[in-house]
N, C-alpha and C positions, 0 to 999 in steps of 0.2 A: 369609156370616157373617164380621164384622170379628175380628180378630186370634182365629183358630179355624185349628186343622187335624185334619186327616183325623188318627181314630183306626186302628192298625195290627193284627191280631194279634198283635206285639211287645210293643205299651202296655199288653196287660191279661194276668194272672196270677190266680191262686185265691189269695189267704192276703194279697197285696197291698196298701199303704195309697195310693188316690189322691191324687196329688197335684197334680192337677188334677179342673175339673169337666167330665164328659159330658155331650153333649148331641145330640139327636135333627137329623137333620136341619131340620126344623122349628124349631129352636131353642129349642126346651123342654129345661128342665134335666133330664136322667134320672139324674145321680150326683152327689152334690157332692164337694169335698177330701174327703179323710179313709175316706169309704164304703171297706170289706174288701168282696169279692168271696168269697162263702162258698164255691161246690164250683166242681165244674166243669161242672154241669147249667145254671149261672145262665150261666159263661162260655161256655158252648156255644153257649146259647142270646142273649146278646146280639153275637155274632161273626155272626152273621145279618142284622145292620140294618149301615146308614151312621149312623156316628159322629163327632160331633166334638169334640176338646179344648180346653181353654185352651193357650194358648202356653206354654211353660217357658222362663222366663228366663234361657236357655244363658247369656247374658253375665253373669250375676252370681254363676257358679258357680264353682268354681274348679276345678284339672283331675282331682281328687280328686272330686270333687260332683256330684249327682245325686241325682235323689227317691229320699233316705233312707228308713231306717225309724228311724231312733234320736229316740229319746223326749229333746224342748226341756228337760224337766225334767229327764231325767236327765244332757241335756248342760250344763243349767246349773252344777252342783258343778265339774266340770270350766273351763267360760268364767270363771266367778268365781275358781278357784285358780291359773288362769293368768294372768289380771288385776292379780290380789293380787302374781304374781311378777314383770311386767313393772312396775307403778308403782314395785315395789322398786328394781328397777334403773336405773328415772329418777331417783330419788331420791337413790340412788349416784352416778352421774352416768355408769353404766356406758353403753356403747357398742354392745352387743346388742340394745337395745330394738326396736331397727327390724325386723328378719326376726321376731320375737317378734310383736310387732303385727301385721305383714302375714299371719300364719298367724293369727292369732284371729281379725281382720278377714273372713277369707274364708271359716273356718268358721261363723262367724256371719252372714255372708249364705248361705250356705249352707243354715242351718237355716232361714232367714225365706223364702227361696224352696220351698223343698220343702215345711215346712210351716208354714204361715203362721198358721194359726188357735190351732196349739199353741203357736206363737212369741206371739202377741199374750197369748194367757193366761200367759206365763210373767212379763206384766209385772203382771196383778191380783193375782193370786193370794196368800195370804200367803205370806212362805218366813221364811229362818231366816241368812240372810246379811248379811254386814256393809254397814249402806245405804248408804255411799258408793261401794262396790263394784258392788251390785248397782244403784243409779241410772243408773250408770253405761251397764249394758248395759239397761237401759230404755229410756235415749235412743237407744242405737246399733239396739235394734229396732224402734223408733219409726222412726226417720232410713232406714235400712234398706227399711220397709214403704214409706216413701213418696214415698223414691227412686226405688227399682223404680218403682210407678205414675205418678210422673212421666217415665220414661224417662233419665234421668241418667244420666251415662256411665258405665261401669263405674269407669276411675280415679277419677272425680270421688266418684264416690258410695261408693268404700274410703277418700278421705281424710274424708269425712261422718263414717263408720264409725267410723274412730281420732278422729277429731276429738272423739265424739261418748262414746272411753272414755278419755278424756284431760283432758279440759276443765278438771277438777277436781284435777289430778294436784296443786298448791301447795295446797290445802285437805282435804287425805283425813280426817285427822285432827280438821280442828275440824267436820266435817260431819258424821263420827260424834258428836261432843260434843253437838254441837248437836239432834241424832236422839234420843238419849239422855235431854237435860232437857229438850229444849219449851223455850217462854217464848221471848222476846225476847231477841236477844243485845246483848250489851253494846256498848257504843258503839267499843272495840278491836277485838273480833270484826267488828264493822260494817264498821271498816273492811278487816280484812283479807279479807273478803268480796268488799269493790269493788273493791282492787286482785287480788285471786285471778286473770282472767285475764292481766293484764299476767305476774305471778309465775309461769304454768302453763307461757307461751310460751319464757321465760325457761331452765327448768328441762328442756322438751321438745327447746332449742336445745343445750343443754348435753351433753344426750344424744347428738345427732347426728341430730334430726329437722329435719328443716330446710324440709320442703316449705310451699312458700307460702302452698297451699291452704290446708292442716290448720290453720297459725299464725293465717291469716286468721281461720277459723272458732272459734276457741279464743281469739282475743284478742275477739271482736264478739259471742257468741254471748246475752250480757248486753245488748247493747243493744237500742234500742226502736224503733220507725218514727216516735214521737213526738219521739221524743229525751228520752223521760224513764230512758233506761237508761244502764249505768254499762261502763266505765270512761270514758269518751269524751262520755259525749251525743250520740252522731252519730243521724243522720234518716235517712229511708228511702231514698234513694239511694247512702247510703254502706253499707250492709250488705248483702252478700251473700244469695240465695236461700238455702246453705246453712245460712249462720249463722242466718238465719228458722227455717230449720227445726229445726233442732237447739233453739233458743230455745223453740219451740213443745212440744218432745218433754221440755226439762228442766220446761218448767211440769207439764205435764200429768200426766207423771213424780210430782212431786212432791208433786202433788193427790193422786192416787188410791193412793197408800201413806202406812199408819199412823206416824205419827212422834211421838214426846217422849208419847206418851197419847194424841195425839189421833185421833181414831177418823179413815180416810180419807172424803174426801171423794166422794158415790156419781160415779158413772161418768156418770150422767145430767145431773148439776152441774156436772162437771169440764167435760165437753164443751159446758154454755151459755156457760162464762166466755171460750170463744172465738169465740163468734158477738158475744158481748157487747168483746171488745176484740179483734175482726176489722177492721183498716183505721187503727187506732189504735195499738194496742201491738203486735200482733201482723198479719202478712200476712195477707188477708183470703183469698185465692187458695190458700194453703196450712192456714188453720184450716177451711176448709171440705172440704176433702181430705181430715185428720186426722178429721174428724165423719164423712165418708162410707167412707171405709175402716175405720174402728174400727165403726161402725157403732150407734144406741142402747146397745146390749145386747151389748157387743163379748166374747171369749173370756175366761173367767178371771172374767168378773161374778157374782153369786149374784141371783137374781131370787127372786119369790114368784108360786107358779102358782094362778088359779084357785080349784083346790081346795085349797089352806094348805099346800101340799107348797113347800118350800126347797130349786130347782135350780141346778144350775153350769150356762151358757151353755159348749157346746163347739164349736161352728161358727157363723158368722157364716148370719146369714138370706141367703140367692141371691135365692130369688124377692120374698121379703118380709123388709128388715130388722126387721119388728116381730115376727116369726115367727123367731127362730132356733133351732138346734139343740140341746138344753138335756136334762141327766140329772136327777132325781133323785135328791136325796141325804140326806133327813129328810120324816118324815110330819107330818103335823099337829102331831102329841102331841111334836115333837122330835126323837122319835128318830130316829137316824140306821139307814138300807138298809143294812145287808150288802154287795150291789149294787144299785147306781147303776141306775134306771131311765129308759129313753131316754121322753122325753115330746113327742110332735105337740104343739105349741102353734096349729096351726091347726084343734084342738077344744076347744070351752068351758072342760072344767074345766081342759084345761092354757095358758090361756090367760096370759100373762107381765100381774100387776097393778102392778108394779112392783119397782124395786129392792131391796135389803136388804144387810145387813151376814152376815157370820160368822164365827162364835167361832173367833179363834185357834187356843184350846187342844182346837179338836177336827183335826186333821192329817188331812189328807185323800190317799188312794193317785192322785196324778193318773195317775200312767202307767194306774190301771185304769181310772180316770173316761175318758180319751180311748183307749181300747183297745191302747193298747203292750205288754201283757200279757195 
């Protein structure tokens, strides 16, 4: 079995959140991420067979890190308050920023290694944070997810990371504006748009960031394989794999969250507009990664089942991406469950008929919808 190992009496506990998937000898799935291990009659009894895991990506952990149990949503208030205080301090032109970064960096891959499914829903989801902020760690979990699955060095893929909540550091302010009214910006805003990464690298330098990568990645991250992007027009040779990447995660980013009014763009949409400028504007090698790792029906989605029940997607499909793991969160009539019903979508009525939208102003308990409580 390719990159699998032998599960321990050590890997498995009662009350436990996997953070990996099990699997039989034979290589059938028997647990996905996320699955709790209820007593210890189940654990008994599966300490009885040969088992095997996913690999845990030691190298993208830091010496703090390890399959957590802390809830992505509740760690988000935290990553975004920290964010908000390091941009201050570029802005300042303070000198701290560096060790600042490099701890949110690693917490945050952190969180995407351990748990990944609750990390990818923390970029659907609605929340209540400031969008330049929170775009921000969008792309760094985006960049993050798809790092990892390419194998990118651990250095390489922490200056992604900063790269990736930095980018924006000269425009924080009109990005909120801009969020705020919708519409067209002005032909001023236009421009300081185009020049924003020239201005980011500038401001990051000033700090005392100076690494090549990160500046690379933050000054190109705008441009196109076409050469229809901005500051530069450079073509596909001249742009780095990361800055592709990070490019891909700010579009996609930006798609599928509500902005100025306008309702986001579904999740099934977002992810054609990369098949459709794969090889063109965008790397074709890597939008089709973002498609298969996100997956249809990726974490944080709101689908419609079968029988007119409105679920949240909480694990990505293993066996079948059409099939993922999805609660219950409103009946026909609207109303909304108490609690959250876990729904098999590999029987009829809960069968996934497609995507849908949901109402803002109903606030939803994620830590209970993904079982952190």
């Amino acid at each position: 079995m390719d990159e699998k190992i032998r599960v321990t009496w050590q890997d498995l506990s009662v009350g436990r959140r996997l953070p990996w998937n099990v699997y039989a000898e034979s290589g059938k799935l028997l647990l996905g991420v996320g699955h709790i291990i209820p007593n210890q009659a189940m654990l008994d009894n599966m300490r009885q067979y040969v088992m095997y895991r996913d690999e845990i990506p030691e190298s993208y952990l830091s010496e703090s890190g390890g399959p957590g149990e802390t809830s992505p949503f509740a760690l988000m208030d935290e990553l975004v308050s920290r964010l908000n205080g390091i941009c201050k301090d570029i802005e300042a032109g303070e000198k701290n920023a560096g060790e600042n970064i490099v701890r949110l960096v690693k917490d945050l891959m952190n969180m995407c290694a351990t748990e990944p499914d609750a990390s990818i829903a923390t970029i659907h989801v609605p929340n209540k944070y400031s969008y330049s902020l929170y775009h921000s760690i969008q792309c760094a979990v985006i960049c993050v997810l798809l790092g990892m699955k390419t194998k990118m060095p651990v250095k390489d893929l922490q200056m992604l990371c900063a790269a990736s909540l930095l980018a924006n550091i000269s425009m924080l302010q009109l990005q909120n504006e801009l969020f705020i009214r919708g519409g067209k910006a002005s032909d001023e805003e236009q421009q300081l748009i185009k020049s924003h990464p020239q201005r980011s690298v500038k401001m990051l330098q000033q700090a005392g960031l100076n690494n090549r990568m990160l500046l690379d990645i933050v000054l190109k991250h705008h441009e196109r394989l076409d050469g229809s992007g901005y500051p530069s027009e450079l073509k596909v040779d001249q742009i780095s794999p990361a800055a592709m990447m990070l490019a891909i995660a700010d579009r996609y980013g930006a798609m599928v969250t509500m902005r100025g009014g306008r309702k986001p763009i579904p999740v099934n949409e977002s992810l054609k507009n990369f098949l459709v400028g794969a090889g063109t504007e965008y790397d074709q090698r890597l939008s089709l990664l973002l498609i298969k790792e996100l997956t249809v029906f990726p974490p944080g989605s709101f689908v419609k089942l079968h029988n007119g029940e409105t679920a949240i997607v909480i694990r990505r499909g293993r066996k079948n991406p059409m099939q993922p793991v999805v609660k219950s969160i409103e009946g026909v009539d609207g109303r909304r469950y108490s609690n959250p019903l876990l729904r098999d979508c590999s029987i009829h009525d809960y069968e996934i008929t497609g995507v849908c939208s949901y109402d803002n102003s109903k606030p939803l308990n994620l830590n209970k919808i993904w079982d952190y409580v």
